[in-house]
N, C-alpha and C positions, 0 to 999 in steps of 0.2 A: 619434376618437383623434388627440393630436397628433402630430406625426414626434418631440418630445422625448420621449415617453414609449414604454417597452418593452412589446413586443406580451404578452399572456398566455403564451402558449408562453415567451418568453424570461425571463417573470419564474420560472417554474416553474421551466424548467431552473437558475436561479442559485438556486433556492429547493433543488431536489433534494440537493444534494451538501452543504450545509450541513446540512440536519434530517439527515442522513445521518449528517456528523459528531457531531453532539449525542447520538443515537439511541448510535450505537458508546459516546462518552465516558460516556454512565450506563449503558447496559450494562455496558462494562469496570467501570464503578466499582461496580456491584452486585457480577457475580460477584470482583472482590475482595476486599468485604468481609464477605461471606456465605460464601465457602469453597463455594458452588454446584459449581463446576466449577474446572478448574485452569488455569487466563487464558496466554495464549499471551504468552510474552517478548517484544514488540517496542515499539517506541518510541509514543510521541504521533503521532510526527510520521511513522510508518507508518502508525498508525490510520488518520491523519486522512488520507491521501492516497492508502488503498487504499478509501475513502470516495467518492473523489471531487473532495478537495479539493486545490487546484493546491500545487506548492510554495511559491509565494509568498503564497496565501491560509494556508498553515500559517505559514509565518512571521511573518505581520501575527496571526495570532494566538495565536503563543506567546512574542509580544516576543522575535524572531531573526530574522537575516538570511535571506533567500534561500539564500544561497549556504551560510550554515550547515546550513541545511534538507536541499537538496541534497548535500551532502556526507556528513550523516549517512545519508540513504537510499542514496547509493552503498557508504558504510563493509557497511553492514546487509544488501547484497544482496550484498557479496564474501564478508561472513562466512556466510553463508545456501549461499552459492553452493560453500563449502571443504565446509560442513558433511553436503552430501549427498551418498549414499553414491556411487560411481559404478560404473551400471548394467552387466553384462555385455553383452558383444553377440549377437546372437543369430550363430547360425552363419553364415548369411548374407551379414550386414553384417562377419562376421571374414573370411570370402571375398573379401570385396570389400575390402578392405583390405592384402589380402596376407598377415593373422594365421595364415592355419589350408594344413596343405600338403594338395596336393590328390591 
């Protein structure tokens, strides 16, 4: 094997997170057009990078910038991030906080 060419391992690995993608994308696209199951709200370009795929390999394949990319996934993890509920503490951690008199 030559030094230009990529070892098997490394072809795999860049092979991994793409069939990955693909796999997710006719997935989703089944259960939405069969009414199977009820498809979780998130974007492509969540899909595709909780997949595996870099933000910049989602970009080069959804004709979008990087930073476009990036920015929606930041948007998506603040709105993600409002939306859950926030946990009580247990007594504990209220102790340790100063919350609860002793």
């Amino acid at each position: 094997m030559s030094d230009t060419q990529p070892s098997t391992n490394e072809l795999l690995t860049s092979i991994d997170p793409k069939l990955g993608a693909l796999v997710t994308l006719a997935v989703d696209f089944y259960i939405r057009n069969t009414d199977v199951a009820k498809p979780k709200k998130r974007s492509l370009d969540r899909m595709l990078t909780d997949v595996g795929l870099s933000p910049l390999e989602v970009s080069n394949i959804l004709g979008k910038t990087d930073r476009a990319v990036r920015k929606l996934l930041q948007e998506e993890h603040a709105r993600a991030d409002k939306a859950k509920p926030k946990r009580a503490k247990k007594p504990r951690e209220a102790a340790a906080d100063g919350d609860v008199e002793v």
